[in-house]
N, C-alpha and C positions, 0 to 999 in steps of 0.2 A: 096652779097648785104650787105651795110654796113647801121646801124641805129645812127641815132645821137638824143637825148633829150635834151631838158633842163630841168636843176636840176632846182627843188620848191623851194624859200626860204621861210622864215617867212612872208611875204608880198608878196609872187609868186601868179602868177591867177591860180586856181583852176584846176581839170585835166585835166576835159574836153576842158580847152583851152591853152592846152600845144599841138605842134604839134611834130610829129616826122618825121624828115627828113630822107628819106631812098635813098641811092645813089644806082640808078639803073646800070649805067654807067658813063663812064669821063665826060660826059654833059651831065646827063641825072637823075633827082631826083622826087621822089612820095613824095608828103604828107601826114603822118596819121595823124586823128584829134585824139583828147581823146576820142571819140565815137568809137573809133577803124574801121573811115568808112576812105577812101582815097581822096584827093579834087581832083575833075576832072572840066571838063567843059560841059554844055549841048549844044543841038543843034542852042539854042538861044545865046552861047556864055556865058551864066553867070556859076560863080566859084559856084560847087554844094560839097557835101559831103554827097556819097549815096554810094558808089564802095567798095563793103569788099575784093579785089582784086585789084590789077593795070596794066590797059588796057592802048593802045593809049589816050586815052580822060585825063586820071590820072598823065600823065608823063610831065614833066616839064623842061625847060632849063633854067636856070639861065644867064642871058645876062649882060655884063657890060661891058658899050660904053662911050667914054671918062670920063666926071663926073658921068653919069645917069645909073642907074642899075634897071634890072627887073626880074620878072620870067615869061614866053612864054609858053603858051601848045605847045605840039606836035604839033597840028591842027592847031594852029594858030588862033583858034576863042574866046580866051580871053585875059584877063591880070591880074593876080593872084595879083598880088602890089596893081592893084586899088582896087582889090575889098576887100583886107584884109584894105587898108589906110579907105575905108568908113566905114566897119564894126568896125574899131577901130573909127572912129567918132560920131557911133550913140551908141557905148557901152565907150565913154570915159575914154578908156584904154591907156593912153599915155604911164604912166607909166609901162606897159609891153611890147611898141612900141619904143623903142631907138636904 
């Protein structure tokens, strides 16, 4: 299981909102938050971060179809992109969003 970070600069957002991408398999990647929890999806389909573990609900595919790219749970009951593109609209993070 391979971990990937990104490096803090002098202007980087703080730890807790640095993720770590962890490659489960050739299509297959977990999220850790800086709270060291994993993003999964709830029953309601919304992008949660409660999992100190990574189950079905945590696991992620990375999809990229002609121009448009996403990330997919396992389950199929959310959509990881939208719900990081709102949260980066109501914490007006652009500049860590490029």
């Amino acid at each position: 299981m391979a971990e990937y970070t990104a490096v803090k600069g002098e202007d980087g957002p703080d730890e807790a909102e640095i993720f770590t991408l962890v490659q489960l398999s050739e299509n297959k990647i977990a999220l850790k938050s800086g709270y060291g929890r994993y993003l999964g999806v709830n029953s309601a389909g919304e992008v949660i971060g409660k999992s100190e573990a990574v189950a079905l609900r945590e696991q992620w595919e990375p999809v990229f179809e002609d121009s448009r790219d996403g990330l997919y749970d396992a389950i199929g009951a959310g959509k990881l992109h939208e719900a990081l593109l709102d949260r980066r609209v109501k914490m007006k993070a652009d500049r860590y969003c490029k």
